[in-house]
C-alpha positions in Angstrom: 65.4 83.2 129.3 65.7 80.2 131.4 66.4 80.8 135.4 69.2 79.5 136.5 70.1 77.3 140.0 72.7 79.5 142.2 75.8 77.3 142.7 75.9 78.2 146.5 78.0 75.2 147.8 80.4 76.0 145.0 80.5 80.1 145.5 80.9 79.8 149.4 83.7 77.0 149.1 85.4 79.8 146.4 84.7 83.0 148.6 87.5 85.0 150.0 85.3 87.4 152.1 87.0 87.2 155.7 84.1 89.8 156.9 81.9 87.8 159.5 79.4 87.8 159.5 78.1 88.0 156.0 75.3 87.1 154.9 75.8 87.1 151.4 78.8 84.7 151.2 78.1 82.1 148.7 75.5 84.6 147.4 77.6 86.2 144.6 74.8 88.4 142.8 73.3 89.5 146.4 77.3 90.8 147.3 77.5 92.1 144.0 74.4 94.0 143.9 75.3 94.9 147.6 78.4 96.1 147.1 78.2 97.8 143.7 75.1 100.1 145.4 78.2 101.4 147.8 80.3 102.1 145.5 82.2 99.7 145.9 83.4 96.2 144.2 83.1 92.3 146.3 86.2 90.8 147.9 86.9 88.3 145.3 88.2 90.8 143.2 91.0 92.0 145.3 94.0 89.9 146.6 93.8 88.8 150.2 96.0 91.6 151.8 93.9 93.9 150.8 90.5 92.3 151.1 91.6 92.2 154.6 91.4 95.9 155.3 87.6 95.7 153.7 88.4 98.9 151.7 86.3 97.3 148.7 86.4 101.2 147.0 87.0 101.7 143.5 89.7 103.6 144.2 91.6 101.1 146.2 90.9 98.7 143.2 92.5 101.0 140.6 95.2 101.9 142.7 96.7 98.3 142.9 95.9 96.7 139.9 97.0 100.3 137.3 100.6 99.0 137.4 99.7 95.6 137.2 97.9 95.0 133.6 
């Protein structure tokens, strides 16, 4: 399987991480890989009131989105 190039300029211009400072911003797989070792999921998955309080737990995550699918 061909290697692909990471879209870094693109990621980091997407990234709603307010966590400075992180150096895996724009570095989606690294924060991934990071946060998924914790226990836990990145900040674009949450909205940005939550993603504010950095509680990235699984818990949190299925606590606000249960009532929302």
């Amino acid at each position: 399987m061909a290697e692909r190039p990471c879209q870094y300029e693109r990621n980091l211009a997407r990234c709603p991480c307010t966590y400075e400072p992180c150096e895996k911003k724009g570095l989606c797989c690294e924060c991934l890989h990071y946060h998924w070792s914790r226990g836990e999921l990145p900040a674009c998955l949450f909205p940005p009131e939550i993603e504010r309080t950095y509680d990235r737990s699984l818990k949190r995550f299925i606590e606000y989105y249960k009532d929302k699918v």
